[in-house]
Phi, psi and omega in degrees: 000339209272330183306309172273329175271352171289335178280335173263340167310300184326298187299307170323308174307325194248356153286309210281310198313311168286336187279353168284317175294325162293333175306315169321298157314299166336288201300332190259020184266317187309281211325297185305340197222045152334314166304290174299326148326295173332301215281329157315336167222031167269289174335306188328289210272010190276131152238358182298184193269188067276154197279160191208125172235106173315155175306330193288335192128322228284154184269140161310204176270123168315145192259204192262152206282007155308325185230048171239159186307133171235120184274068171297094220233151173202167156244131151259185190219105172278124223263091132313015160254318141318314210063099190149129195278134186209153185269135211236161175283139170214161156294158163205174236182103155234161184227130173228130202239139158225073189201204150244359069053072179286141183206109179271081209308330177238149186219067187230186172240120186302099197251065182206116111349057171187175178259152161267151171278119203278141177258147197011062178314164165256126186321130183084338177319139179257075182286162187232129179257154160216113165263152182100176194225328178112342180240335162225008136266122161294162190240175201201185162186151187225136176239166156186173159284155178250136206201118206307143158098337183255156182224158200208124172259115185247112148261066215273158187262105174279138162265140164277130206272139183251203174222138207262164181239146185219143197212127172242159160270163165237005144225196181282331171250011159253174220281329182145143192211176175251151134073015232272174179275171185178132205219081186270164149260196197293161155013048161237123180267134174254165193203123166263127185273155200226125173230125181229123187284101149322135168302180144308313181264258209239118150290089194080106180309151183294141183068355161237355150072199208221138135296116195231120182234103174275136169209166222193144146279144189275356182288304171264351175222129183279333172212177176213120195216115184255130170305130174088014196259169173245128207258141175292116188255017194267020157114192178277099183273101177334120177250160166272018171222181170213167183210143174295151188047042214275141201223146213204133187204122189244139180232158156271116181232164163317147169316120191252143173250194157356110173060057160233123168267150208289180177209139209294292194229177167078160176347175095307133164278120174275013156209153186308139187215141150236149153268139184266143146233130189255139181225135155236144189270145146274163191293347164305328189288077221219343214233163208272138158111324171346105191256135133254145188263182186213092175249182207202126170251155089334087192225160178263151142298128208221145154240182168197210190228114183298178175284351178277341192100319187315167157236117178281125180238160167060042210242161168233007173209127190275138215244017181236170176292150168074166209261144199242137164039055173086316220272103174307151193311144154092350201273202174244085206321324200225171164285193211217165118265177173162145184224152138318305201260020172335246216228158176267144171239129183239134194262125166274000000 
């Protein structure tokens, strides 16, 4: 009997011991781990919704409007004439995508130098501002998440498009004339010196430059060539004019801003600079008298957003299906200069 009673004392003794030992355990995982408790018996005890912003981007449920996303949208503008970055009234484009997929919910215009607020963003949301139109504005775009408890400013930094003057010479060292003369012989290549001058603001977004479009009858000029150009590979560029048999050689030069003259490669000049563009005549080219014109466009480069989602830079034509900001495929995103009558080859 001394026996059995001693043996259930033993047991008794050693359930108390363990239940000291999980209380033990307990108290010391809460003390050391608090958080995770927290969150354990929080769930446990939740019946209510919770916020969720999924991985793909996509939004969850918004959270009480203390902690909901605040969207602050602007365009800025840098003033080469000023120096000085300042927030300007613009077209503006904003988009939220939580894909790859865009989908654009506002089409207005900013009519302030200021910010506006985005009304209820959706939580997770990736919004995109895009500012400018392509025609008196270079366009731009600035992104971020919208994220519960955060507030995000998109300001993509805008150019104002200027419209550039070009002046040819018929030597190097004067300053520049319109519409000028030129006097080759048959299939002797001549070389027009050429200056193109900035507007007020901006020819061509900064780091994608402008586009200079030569074009000929082909009847009478077999090539056109400025040493040193970076030649334009995006195709055949629309004009407002036409010549028979028209044949087109187009370069890329840097962006030039307010008083800066343009240059082949390299700085833009604050003094007068010319460039040669060389035309050799074909033997059409033969008769005393002869006239030919030399026309010449102008264009900025420009970017935008396809009907695709994409985003385009440096483009001088849209290169995707469907219609964009009013502007149909193939057209020319900006304004332009441009003549028939650049310059004449007249045969002595």
């Amino acid at each position: 009997m001394a026996d059995k009673h001693e043996e259930r004392t033993k047991r008794h003794g050693m359930t108390i011991l363990g239940v000291i030992v999980v209380v033990a355990l307990l108290v010391g995982s809460f003390v050391l781990y608090p958080a995770q408790w927290h969150s354990l018996l929080s769930f446990v005890g939740s019946s209510g919704a919770t916020t969720t912003i999924l991985s793909n981007g996509n939004p969850g449920i918004c959270p009480a409007n203390s902690q909901a996303p605040v969207v602050q949208l602007a365009a800025r503008n840098y003033s080469p004439v000023a120096g000085a970055i300042t927030l300007v009234a613009a077209p503006d484009n904003i988009t939220a995508s939580s894909t790859n997929n865009q989908t654009v919910i506002a089409n207005t215009k900013l009519t302030v130098g200021a910010y506006i607020t985005l009304s209820t963003p959706g939580c997770g949301l990736t919004y995109t501002n895009i500012a400018g139109d392509n025609l008196g504005w270079l366009e731009n775009k600035s992104s971020g998440q919208a994220l519960p408890g955060t507030a995000i400013q998109l300001q993509p930094e805008i150019f104002q498009i200027s419209t550039p003057s070009p002046l040819v010479s018929n030597s190097p060292q004067t300053a520049g004339t319109t519409n000028a003369i030129v006097y080759p012989t048959t299939s002797s290549p001549v070389t027009v010196y050429e200056s193109i001058l900035a507007g007020r603001a901006w020819t061509g977004f900064p780091g994608e430059g402008f586009l200079v479009v030569y074009t000929a009858d082909s009847y009478f000029v077999s090539s056109m060539n400025i040493n040193g150009c970076n030649k334009w590979a995006g195709g055949q560029i629309p004009v407002s004019y036409t010549v028979s048999n028209m044949i087109q050689y187009s370069c890329v030069f840097p962006a030039i801003n307010y008083g800066s003259y343009a240059v082949v490669t390299g700085t833009p000049s604050s003094q007068f600079t010319n460039f040669g563009l060389q035309i050799t005549p074909t033997s059409g080219f033969s008769t005393t008298g002869q006239n030919v014109p030399i026309g010449e466009t102008v264009l900025s480069l420009s970017n935008f957003q396809g009907v695709n989602g994409q985003w385009y830079t440096g483009q001088a034509t849209y290169t995707v299906p469907g219609i964009i900001a009013g502007q149909t495929v193939g057209t020319v995103l900006t304004p332009k200069t441009t003549s028939q009558y650049f310059v004449f080859l007249e045969h002595q």
